[in-house]
Structure formats: structure tokens, C-alpha cells
DSSP file (Angstrom, degrees, kcal/mol; ACC not computed):
  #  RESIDUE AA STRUCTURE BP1 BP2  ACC     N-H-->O    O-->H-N    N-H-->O    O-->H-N    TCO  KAPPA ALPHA  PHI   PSI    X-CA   Y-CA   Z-CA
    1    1 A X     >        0   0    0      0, 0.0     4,-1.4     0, 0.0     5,-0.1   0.000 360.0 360.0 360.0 -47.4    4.2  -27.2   31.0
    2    2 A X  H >>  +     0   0    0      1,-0.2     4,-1.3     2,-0.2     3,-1.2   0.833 360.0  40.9 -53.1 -43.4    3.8  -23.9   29.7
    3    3 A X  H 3> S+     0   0    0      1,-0.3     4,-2.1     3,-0.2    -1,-0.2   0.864 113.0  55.9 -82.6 -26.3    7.2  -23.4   27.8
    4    4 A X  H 34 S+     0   0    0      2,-0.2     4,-0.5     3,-0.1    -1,-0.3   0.660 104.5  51.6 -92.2  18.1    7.1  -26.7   26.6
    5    5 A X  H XX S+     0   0    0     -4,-1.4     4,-2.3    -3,-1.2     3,-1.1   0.890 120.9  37.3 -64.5 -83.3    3.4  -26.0   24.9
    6    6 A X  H 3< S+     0   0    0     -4,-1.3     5,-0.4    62,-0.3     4,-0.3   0.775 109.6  55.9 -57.0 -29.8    4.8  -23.0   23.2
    7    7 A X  T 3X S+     0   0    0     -4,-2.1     4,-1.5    -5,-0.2    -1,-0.2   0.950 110.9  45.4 -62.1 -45.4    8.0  -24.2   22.5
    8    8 A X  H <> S+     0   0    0     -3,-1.1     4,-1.2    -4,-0.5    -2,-0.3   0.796 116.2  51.1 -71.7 -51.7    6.2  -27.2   20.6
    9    9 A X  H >X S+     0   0    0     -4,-2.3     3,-2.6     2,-0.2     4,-0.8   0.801 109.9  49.5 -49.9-109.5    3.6  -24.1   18.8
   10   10 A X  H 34 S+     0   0    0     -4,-0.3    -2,-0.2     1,-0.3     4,-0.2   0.448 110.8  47.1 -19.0 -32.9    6.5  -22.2   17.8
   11   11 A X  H 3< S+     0   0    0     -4,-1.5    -1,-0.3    -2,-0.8    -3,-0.2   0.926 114.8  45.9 -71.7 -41.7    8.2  -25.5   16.2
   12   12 A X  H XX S+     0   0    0     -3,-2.6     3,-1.7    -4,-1.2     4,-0.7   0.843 116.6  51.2 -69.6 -43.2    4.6  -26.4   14.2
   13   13 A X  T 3< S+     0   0    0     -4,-0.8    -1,-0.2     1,-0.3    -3,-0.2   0.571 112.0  42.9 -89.8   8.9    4.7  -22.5   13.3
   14   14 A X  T 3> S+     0   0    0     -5,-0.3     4,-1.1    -4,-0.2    -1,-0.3  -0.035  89.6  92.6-102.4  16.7    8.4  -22.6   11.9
   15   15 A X  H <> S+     0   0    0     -3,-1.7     4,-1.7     2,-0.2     3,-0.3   0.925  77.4  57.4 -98.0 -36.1    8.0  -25.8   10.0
   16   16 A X  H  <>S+     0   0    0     -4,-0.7     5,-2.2     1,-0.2     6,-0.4   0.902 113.4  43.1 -57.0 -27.2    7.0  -24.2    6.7
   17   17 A X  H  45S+     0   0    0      1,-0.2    -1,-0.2     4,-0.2     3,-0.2   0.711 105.8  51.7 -92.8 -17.2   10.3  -22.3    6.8
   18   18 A X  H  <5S+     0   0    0     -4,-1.1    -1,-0.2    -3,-0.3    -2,-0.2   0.400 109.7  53.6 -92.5  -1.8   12.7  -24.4    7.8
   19   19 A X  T  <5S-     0   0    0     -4,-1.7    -2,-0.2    -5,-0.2    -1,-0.1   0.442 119.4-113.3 -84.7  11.4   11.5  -26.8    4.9
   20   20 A X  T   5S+     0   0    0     -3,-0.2    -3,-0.2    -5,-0.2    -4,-0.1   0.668  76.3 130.1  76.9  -3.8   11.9  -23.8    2.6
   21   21 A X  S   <S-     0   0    0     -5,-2.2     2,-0.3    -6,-0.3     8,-0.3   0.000  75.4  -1.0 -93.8  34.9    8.3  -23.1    1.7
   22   22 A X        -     0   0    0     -6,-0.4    72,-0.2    -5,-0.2     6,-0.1  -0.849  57.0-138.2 164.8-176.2    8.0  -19.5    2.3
   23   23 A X  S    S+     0   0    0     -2,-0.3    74,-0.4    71,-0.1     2,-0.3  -0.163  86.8  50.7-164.5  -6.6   10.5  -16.8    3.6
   24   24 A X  S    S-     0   0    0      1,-0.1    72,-0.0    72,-0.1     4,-0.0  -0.982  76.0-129.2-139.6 158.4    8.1  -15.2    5.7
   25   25 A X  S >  S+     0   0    0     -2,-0.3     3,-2.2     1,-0.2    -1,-0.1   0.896 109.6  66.8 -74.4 -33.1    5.4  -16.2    8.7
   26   26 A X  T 3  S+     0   0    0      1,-0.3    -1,-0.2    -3,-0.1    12,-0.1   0.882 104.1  35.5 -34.0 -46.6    3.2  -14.4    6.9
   27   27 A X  T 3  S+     0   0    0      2,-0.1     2,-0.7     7,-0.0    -1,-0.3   0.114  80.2 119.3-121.3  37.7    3.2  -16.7    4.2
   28   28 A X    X   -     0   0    0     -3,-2.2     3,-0.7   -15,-0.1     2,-0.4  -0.834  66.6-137.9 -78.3  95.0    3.7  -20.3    6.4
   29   29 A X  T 3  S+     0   0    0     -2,-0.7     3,-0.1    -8,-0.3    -2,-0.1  -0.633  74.4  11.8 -48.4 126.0    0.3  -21.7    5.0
   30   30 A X  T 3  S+     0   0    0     -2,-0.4     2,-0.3     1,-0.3    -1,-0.2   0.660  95.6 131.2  75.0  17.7   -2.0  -23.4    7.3
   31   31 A X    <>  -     0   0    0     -3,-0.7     4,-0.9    -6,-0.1    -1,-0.3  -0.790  68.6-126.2-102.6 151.9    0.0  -22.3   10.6
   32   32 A X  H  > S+     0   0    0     -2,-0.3     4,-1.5     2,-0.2     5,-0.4   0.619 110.5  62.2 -63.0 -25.5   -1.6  -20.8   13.6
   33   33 A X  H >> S+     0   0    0      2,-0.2     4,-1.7     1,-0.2     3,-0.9   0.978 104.2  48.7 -66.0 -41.5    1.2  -17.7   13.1
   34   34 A X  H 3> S+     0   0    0     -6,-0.3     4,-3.7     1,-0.3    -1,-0.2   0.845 110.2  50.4 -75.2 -15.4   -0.4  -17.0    9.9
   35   35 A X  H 3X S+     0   0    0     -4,-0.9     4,-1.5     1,-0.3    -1,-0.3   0.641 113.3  45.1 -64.9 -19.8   -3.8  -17.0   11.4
   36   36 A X  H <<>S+     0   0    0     -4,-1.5     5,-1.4    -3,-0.9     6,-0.5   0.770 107.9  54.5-101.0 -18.6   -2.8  -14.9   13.9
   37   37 A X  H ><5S+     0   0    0     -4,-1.7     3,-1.1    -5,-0.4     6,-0.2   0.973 114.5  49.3 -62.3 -43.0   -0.9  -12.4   11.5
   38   38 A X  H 3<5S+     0   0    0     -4,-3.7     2,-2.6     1,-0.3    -2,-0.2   0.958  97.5  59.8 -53.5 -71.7   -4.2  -12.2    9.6
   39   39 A X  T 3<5S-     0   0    0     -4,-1.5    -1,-0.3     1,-0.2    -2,-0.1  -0.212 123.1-106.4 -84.9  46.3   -6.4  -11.6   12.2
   40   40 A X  T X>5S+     0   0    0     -2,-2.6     3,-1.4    -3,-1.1     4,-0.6   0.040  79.4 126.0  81.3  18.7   -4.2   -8.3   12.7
   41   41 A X  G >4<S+     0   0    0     -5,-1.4     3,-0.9     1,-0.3    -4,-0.2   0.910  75.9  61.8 -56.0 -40.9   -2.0   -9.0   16.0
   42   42 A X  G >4 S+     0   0    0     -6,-0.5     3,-3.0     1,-0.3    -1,-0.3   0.817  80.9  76.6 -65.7 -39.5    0.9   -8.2   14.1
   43   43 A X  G <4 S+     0   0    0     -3,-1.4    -1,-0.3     1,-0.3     2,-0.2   0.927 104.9  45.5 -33.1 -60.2   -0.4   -4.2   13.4
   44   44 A X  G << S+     0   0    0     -3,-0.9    10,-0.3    -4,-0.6    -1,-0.3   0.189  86.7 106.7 -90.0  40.2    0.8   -3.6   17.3
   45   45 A X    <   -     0   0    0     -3,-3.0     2,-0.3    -2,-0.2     7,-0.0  -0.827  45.7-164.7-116.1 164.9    4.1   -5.3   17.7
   46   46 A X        -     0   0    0     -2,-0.3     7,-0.1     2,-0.2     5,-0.1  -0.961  19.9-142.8-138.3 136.9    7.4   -3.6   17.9
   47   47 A X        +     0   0    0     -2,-0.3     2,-0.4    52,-0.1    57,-0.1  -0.179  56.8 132.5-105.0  59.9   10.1   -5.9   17.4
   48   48 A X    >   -     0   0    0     55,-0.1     3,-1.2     1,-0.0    -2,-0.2  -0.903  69.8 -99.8 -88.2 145.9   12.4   -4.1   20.2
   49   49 A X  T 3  S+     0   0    0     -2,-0.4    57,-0.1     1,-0.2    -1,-0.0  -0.153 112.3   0.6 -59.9 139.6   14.1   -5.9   22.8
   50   50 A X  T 3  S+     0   0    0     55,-0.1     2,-4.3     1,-0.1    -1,-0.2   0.174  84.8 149.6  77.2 -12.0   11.9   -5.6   26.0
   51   51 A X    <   -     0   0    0     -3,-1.2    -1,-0.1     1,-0.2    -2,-0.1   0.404  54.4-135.4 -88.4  -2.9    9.5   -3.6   23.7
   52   52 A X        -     0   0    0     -2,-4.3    -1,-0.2     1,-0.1    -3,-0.0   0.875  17.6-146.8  21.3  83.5    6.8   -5.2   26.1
   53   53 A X        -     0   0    0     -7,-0.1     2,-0.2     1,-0.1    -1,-0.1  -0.225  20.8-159.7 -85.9 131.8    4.2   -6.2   23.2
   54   54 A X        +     0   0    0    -10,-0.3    21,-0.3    18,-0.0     2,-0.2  -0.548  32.9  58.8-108.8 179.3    0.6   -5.8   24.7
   55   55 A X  S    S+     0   0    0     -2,-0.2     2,-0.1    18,-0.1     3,-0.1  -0.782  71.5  35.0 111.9-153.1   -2.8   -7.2   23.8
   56   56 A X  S    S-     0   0    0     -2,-0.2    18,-2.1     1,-0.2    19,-0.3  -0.245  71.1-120.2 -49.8 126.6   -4.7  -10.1   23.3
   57   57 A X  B     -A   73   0A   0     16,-0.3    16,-0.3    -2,-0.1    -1,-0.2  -0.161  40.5-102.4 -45.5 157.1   -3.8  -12.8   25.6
   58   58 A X        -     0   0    0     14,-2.6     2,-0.5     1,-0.1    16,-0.1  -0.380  55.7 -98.8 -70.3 168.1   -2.7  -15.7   23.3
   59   59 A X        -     0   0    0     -3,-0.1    -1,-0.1    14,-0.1    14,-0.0  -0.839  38.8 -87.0 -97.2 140.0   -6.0  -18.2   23.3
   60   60 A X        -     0   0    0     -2,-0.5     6,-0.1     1,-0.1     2,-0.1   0.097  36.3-123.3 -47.7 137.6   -6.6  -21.3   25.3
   61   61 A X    >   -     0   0    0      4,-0.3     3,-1.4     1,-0.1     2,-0.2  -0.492  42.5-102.0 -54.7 123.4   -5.2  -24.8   23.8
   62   62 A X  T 3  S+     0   0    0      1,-0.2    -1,-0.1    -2,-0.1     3,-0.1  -0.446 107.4  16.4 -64.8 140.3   -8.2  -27.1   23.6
   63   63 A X  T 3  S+     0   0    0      1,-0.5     2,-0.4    -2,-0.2    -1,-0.2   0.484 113.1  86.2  96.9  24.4   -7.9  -29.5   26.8
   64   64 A X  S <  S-     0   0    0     -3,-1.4    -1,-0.5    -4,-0.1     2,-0.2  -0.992  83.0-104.8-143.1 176.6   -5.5  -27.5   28.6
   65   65 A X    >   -     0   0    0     -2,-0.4     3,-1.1    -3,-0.1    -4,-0.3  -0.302  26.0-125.5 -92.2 165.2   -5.9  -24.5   31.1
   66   66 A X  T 3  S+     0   0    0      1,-0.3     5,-0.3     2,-0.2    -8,-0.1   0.171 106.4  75.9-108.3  17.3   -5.1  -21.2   29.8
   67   67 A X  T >  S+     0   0    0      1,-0.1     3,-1.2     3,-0.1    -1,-0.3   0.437  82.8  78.5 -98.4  -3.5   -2.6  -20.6   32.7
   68   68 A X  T <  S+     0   0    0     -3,-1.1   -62,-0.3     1,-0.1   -63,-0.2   0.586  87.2  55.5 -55.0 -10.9   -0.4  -23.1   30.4
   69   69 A X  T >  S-     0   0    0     -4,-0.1     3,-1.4   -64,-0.1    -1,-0.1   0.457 101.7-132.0-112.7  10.1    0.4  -20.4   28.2
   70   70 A X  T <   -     0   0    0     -3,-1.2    -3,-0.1     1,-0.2    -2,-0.1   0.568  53.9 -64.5  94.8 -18.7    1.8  -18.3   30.5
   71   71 A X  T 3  S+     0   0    0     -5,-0.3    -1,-0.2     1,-0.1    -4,-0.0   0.693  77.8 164.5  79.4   7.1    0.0  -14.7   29.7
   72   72 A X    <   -     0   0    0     -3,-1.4   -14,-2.6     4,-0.1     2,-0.2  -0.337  30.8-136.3 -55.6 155.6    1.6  -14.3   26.1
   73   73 A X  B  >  -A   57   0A   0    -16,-0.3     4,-2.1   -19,-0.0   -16,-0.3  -0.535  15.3-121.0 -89.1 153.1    0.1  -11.8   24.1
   74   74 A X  T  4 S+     0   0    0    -18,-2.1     4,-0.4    -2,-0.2   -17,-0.1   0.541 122.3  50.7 -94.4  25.1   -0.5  -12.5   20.7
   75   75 A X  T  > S+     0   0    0    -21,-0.3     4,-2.1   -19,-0.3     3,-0.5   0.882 107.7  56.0 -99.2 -50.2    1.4  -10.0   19.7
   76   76 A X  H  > S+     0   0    0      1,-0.3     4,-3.4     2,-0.2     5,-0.3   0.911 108.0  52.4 -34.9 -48.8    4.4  -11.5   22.3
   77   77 A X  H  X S+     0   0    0     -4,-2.1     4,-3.0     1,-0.2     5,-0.3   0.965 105.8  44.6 -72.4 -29.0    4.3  -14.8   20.6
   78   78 A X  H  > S+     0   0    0     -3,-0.5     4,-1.2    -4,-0.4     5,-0.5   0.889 118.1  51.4 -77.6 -19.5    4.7  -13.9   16.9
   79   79 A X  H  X S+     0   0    0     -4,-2.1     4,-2.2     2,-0.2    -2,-0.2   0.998 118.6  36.8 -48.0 -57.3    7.5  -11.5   18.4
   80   80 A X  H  X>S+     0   0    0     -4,-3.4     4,-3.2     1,-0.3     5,-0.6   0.955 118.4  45.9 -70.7 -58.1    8.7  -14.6   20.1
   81   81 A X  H  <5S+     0   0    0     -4,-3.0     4,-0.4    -5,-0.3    -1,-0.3   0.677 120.1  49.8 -69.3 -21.2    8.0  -17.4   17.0
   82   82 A X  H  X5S+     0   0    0     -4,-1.2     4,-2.3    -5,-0.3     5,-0.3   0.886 108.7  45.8 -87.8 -40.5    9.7  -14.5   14.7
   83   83 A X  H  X5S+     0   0    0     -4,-2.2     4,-4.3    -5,-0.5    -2,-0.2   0.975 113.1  53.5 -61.8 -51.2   12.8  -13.9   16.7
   84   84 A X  H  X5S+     0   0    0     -4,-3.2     4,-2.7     2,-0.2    -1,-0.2   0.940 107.3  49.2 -36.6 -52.2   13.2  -17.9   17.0
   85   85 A X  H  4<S+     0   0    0     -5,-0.6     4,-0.5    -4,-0.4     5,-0.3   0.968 111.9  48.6 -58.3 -58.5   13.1  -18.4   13.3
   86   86 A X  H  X S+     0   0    0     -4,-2.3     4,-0.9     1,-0.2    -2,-0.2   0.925 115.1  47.5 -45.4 -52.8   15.7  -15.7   12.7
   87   87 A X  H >< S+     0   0    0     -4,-4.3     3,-1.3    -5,-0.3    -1,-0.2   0.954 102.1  61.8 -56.2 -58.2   17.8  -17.2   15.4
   88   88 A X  T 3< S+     0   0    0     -4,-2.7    -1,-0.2     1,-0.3    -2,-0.2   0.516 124.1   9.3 -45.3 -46.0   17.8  -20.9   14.4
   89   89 A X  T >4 S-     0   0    0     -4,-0.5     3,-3.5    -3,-0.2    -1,-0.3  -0.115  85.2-161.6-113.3  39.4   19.3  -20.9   11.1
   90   90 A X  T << S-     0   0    0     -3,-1.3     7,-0.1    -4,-0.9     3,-0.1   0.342  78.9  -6.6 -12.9 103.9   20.8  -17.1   10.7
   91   91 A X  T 3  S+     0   0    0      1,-0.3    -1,-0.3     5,-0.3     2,-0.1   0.420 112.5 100.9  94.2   0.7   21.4  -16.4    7.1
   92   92 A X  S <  S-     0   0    0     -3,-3.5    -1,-0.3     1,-0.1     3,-0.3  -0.599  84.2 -66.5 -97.6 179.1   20.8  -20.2    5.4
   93   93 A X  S    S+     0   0    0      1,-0.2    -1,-0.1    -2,-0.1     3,-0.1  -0.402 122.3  32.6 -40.2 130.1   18.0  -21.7    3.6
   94   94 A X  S    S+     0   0    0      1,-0.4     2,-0.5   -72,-0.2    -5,-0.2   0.794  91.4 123.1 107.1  17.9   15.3  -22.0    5.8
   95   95 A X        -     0   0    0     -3,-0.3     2,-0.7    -6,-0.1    -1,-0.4  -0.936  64.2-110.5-135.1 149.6   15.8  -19.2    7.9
   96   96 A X        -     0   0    0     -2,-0.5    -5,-0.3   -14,-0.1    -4,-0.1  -0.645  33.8-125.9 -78.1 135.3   13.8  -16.3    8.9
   97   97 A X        -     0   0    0     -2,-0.7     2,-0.4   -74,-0.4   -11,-0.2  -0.283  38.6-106.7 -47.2 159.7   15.2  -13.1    7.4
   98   98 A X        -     0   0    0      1,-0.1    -1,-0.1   -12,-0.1   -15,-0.0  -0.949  21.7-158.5 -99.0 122.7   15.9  -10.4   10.6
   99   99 A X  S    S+     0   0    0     -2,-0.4     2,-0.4     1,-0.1    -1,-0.1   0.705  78.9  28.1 -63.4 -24.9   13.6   -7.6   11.0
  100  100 A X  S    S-     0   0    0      1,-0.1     3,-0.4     3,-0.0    -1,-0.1  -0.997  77.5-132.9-143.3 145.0   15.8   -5.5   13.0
  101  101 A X  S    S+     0   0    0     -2,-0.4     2,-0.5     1,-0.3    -1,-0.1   0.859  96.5  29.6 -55.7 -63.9   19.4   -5.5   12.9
  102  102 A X  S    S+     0   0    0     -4,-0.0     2,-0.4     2,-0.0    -1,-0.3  -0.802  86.8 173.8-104.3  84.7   20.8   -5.6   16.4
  103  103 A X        -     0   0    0     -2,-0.5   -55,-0.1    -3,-0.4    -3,-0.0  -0.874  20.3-150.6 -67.4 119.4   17.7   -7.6   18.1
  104  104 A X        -     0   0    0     -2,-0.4     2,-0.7   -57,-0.1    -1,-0.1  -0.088  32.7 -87.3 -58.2 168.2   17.7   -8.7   21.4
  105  105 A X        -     0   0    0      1,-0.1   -55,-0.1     2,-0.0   -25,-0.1  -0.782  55.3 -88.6 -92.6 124.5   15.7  -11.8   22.7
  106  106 A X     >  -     0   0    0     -2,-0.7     4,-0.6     1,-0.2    -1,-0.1   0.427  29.3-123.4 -25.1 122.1   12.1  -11.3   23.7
  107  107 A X  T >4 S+     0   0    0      1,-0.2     3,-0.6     2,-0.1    -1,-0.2   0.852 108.8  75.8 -58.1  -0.5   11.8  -10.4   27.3
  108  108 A X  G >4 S+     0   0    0      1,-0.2     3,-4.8     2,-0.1    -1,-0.2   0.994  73.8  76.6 -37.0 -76.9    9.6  -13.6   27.2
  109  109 A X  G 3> S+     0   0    0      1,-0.3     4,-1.9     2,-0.2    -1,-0.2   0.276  85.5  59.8 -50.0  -2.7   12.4  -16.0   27.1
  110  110 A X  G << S+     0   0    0     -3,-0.6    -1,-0.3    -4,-0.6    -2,-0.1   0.635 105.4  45.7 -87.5  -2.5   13.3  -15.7   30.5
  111  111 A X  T <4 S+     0   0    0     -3,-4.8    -2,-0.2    -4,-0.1  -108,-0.2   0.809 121.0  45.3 -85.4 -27.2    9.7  -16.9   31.7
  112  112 A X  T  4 S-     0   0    0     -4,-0.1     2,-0.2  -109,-0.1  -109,-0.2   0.895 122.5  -7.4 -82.2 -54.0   10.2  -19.9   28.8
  113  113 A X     <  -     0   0    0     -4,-1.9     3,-0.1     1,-0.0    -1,-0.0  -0.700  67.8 -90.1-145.6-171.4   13.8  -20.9   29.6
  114  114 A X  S    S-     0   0    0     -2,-0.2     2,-0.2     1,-0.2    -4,-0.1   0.716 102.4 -30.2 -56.2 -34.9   17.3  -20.7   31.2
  115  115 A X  S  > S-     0   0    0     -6,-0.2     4,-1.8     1,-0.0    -1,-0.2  -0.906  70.9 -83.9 167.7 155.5   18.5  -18.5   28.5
  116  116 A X  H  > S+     0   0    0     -2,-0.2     4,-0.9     2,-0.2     5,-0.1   0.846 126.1  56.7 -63.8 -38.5   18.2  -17.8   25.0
  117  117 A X  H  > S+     0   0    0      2,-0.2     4,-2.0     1,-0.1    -1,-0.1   0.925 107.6  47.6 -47.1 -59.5   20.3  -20.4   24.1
  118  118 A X  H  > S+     0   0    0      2,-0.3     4,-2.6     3,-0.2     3,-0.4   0.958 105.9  56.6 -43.2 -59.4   18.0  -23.1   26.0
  119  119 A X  H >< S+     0   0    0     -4,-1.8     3,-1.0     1,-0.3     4,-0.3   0.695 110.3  50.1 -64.3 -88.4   14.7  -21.9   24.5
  120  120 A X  H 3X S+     0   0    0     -4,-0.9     4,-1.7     1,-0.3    -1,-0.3   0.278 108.9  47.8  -7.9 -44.4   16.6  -22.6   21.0
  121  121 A X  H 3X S+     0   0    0     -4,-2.0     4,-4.0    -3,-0.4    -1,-0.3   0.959 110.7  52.9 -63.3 -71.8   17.6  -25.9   21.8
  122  122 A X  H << S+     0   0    0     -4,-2.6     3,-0.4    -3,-1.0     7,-0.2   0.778 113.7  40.8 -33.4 -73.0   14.1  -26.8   23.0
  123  123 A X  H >4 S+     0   0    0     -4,-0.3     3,-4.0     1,-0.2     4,-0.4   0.906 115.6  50.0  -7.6 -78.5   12.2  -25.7   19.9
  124  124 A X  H 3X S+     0   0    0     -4,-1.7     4,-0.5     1,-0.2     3,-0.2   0.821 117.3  44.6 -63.6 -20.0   14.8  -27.1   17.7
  125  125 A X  H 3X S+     0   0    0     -4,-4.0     4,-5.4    -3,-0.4     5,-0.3   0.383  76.2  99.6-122.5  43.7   14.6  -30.5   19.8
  126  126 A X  H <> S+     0   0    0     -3,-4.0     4,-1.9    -5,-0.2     3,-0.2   0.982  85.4  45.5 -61.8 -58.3   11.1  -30.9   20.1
  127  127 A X  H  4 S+     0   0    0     -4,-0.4    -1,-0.1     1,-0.3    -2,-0.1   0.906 124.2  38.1 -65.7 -38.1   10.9  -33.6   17.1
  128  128 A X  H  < S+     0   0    0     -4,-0.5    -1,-0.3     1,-0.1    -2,-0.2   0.921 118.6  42.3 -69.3 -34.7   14.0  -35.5   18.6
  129  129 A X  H  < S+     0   0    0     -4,-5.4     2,-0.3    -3,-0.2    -3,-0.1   0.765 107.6  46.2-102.1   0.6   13.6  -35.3   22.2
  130  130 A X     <  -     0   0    0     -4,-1.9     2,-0.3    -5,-0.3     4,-0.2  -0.862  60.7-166.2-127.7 170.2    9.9  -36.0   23.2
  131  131 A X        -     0   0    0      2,-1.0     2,-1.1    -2,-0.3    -4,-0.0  -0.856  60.0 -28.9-163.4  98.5    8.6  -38.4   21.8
  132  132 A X  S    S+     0   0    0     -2,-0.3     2,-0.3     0, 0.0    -2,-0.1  -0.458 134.4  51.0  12.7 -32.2    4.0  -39.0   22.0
  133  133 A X  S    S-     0   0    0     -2,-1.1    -2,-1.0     2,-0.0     2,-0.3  -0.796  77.7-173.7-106.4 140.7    4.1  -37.2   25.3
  134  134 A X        +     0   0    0     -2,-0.3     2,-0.1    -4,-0.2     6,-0.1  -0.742  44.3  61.9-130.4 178.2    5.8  -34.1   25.2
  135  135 A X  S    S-     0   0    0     -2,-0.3     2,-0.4  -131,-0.2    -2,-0.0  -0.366  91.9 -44.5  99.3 170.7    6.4  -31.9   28.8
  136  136 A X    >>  -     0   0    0     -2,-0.1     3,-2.9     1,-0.1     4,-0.9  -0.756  49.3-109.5 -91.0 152.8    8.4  -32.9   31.9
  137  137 A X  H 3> S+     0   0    0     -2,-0.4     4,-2.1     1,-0.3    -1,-0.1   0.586 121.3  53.2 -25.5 -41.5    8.5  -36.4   33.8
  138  138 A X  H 34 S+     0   0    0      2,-0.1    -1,-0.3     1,-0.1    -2,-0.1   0.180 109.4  48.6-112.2  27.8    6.6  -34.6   36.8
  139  139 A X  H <4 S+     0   0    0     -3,-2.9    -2,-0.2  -138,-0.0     4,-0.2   0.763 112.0  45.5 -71.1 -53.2    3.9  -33.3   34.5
  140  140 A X  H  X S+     0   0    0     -4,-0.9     4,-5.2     1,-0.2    -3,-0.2   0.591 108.2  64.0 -79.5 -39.2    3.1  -36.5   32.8
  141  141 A X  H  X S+     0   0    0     -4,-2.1     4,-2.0     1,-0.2    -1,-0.2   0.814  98.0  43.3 -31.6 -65.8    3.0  -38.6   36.2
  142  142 A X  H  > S+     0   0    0      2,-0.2     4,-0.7     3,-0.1    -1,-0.2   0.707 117.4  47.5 -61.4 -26.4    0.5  -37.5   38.1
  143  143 A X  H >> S+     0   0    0     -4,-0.2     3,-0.7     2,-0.2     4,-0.7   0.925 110.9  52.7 -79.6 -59.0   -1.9  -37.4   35.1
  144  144 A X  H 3< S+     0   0    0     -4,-5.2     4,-0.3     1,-0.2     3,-0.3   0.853 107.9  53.7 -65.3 -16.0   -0.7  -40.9   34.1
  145  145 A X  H 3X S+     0   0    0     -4,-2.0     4,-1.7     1,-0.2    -1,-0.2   0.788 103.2  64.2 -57.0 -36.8   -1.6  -42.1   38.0
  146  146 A X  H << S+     0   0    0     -3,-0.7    -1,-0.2    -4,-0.7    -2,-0.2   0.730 105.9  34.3 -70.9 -12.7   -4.9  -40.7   37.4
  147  147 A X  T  < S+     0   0    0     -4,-0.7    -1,-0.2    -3,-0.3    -2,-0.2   0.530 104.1  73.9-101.1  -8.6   -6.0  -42.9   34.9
  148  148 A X  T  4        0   0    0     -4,-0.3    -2,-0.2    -5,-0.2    -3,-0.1   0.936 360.0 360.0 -76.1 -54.7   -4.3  -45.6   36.2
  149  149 A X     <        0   0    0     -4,-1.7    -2,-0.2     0, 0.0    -3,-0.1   0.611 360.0 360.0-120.6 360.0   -6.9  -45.8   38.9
């Protein structure tokens, strides 16, 4: 469940920029990235590969457990939610600019996915591939059995 939480935050917090309404996260109005850029996570990150970004732990999602998110920082996730944008459409409209030239992928993405490639796909097909329920088949089961009886 956790990578497909964040993968699904990281989509909500890329949407102002792949519609073209800002050029930065910083200036994604009304996103959780910018809230967290404000509230000064951003002051400790180093966007080097492995760069192990420290701090806050990200904060819990209401109605879920805060071991859904894994132990991001909130300095790891706008590392992670920057690196993404940059990746997704590299050099079009819609695209995050790249902060560092030769960037690696967040040492995250190997708790999140298969691959760098994978986490990219996921992101980009959260609106297409889930659909009200979001998560895997043996999240969503057991929960829907409980209500069942």
C-alpha cells in the first residue's frame, strides 16, 4: 500500500505542472509539496543521488497507519516528487526543469518500485489504471470482507 499512497501524492503534487500552471513545486498552488516547501523541508535537501535526505518523517495520511508511508522524510519526498516531475516529461511543456545535471534516482525508489522505470509508470498511471479504489487486489480484499460481514 505504501508506494501506491505516495505514488498517488506525488501525482496530486505534479498536477499543477504537467497542466502548465507553474514551472516549479514551489509555485504548484494548493498542493501538499508546496506546503511542505513552505514549511521549510526543502532548506535540508541535497538533490544527490543516495544523498540520504534526513528529517521529519513525512506525516500520517488521515485513516491510514503511518507505516503506510514507509519512513520518508519530508525532505525524501519533495526529493522524490522533484526528481519524478523532471523525469516524466524531460525538456517539454509541463515538465519539471532539472536541478542537477547528471541526477540519479532517489535511493527511495527501490523501497517504492521494481525500478525507476516502474515508479514512473505508476505515477504517470495512477488516473488510468485505478479506478475509486486505488492499491493492490490483496489490499482491497480483506478490508472489503470486513465490511461485508
Amino acid at each position: 500500500m505504501g508506494s501506491t499512497l505516495l505514488s498517488c501524492m506525488a501525482y496530486v503534487d505534479l498536477n499543477p505542472v504537467r497542466a502548465a500552471m507553474c514551472d516549479t513545486l514551489a509555485d504548484s498552488d494548493y498542493t501538499s509539496i508546496q506546503k511542505r516547501l513552505k514549511a521549510g523541508y526543502y532548506a535540508s535537501i541535497s538533490f544527490k543521488a543516495g544523498s540520504g535526505v534526513t528529517g521529519d518523517l513525512l506525516k500520517p495520511v488521515a485513516g491510514l497507519d503511518a507505516d503506510s508511508l514507509l519512513d520518508l522524510t519530508e525532505g525524501s519526498y519533495i526529493q522524490l516528487v522533484q526528481w519524478t516531475g523532471e523525469q516524466i516529461r524531460p525538456g517539454k511543456r509541463g515538465a519539471l526543469k532539472a536541478i542537477e545535471v547528471d541526477q540519479h534516482s532517489p535511493a527511495e525508489i527501490s523501497r517504492l518500485s521494481r525500478n525507476p522505470k516502474a515508479w514512473i509508470r505508476q505515477v504517470q498511471g495512477t488516473e488510468n489504471v485505478y479506478y475509486r479504489a486505488i492499491g493492490s487486489a490483496e489490499v482491497h480484499i480483506p478490508a472489503h470482507r470486513e465490511h461485508l460481514f
